[in-house]
C-alpha positions in Angstrom: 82.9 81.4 80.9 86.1 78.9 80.2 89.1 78.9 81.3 90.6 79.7 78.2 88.8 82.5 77.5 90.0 83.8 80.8 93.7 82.8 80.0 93.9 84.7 76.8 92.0 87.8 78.5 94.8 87.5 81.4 97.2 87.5 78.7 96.4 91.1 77.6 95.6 92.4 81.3 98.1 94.4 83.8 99.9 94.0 86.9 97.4 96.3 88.9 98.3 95.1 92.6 101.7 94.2 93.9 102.1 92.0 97.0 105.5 93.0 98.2 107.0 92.8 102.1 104.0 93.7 104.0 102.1 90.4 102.7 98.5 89.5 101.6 96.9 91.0 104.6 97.9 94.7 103.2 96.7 93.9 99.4 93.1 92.3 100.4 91.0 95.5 100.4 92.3 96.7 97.6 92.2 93.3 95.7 88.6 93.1 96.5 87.6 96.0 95.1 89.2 95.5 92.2 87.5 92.3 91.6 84.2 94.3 92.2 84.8 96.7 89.5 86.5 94.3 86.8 86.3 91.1 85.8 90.1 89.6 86.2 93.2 90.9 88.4 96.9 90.4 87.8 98.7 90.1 91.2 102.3 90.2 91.2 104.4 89.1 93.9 107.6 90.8 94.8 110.4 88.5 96.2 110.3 90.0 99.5 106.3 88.7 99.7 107.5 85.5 98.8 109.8 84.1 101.4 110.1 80.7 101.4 106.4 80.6 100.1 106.1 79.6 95.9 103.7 82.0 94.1 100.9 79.5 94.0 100.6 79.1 97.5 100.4 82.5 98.0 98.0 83.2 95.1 95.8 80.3 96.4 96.2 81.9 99.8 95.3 85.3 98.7 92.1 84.0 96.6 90.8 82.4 99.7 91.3 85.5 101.4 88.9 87.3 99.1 86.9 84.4 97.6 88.1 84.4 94.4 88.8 82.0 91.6 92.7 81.7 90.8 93.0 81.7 87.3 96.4 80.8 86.5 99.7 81.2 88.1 103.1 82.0 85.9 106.3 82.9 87.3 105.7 85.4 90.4 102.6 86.7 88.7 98.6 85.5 89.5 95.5 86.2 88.0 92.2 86.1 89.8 88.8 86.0 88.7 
């Protein structure tokens, strides 16, 4: 499956798991399951996640966390496949 084919498919998919002041920790269940059951997630993280963290270290934090494939990264939004 390429990369663009995933990027266009991304393009068209929702935020369906926010990151916000509690961190990764409280999102990996969830994210993991949702991988399971679909083939990409969009990730968005809320300033308070951030901190003085960018969105791609987070999203490459967060798809260690539940062995994923990070996609792409655009403003504070990640996808994972």
């Amino acid at each position: 499956m390429t990369d663009q084919r995933l990027r266009k498919q991304a393009h068209e998919t929702d935020v369906t798991v926010w990151v916000g002041k509690n961190g990764i920790d409280s999102v990996t269940g969830e994210l993991a399951d949702q991988l399971n059951d679909r083939e990409l997630v969009k990730v968005k993280f809320l300033r308070a996640a951030r901190g003085g963290s960018s969105t791609e270290e987070l999203a490459v934090e967060l798809a260690d966390a539940v062995d994923a494939e990070l996609v792409e990264t655009r403003g504070n939004t990640a996808v994972l496949h």
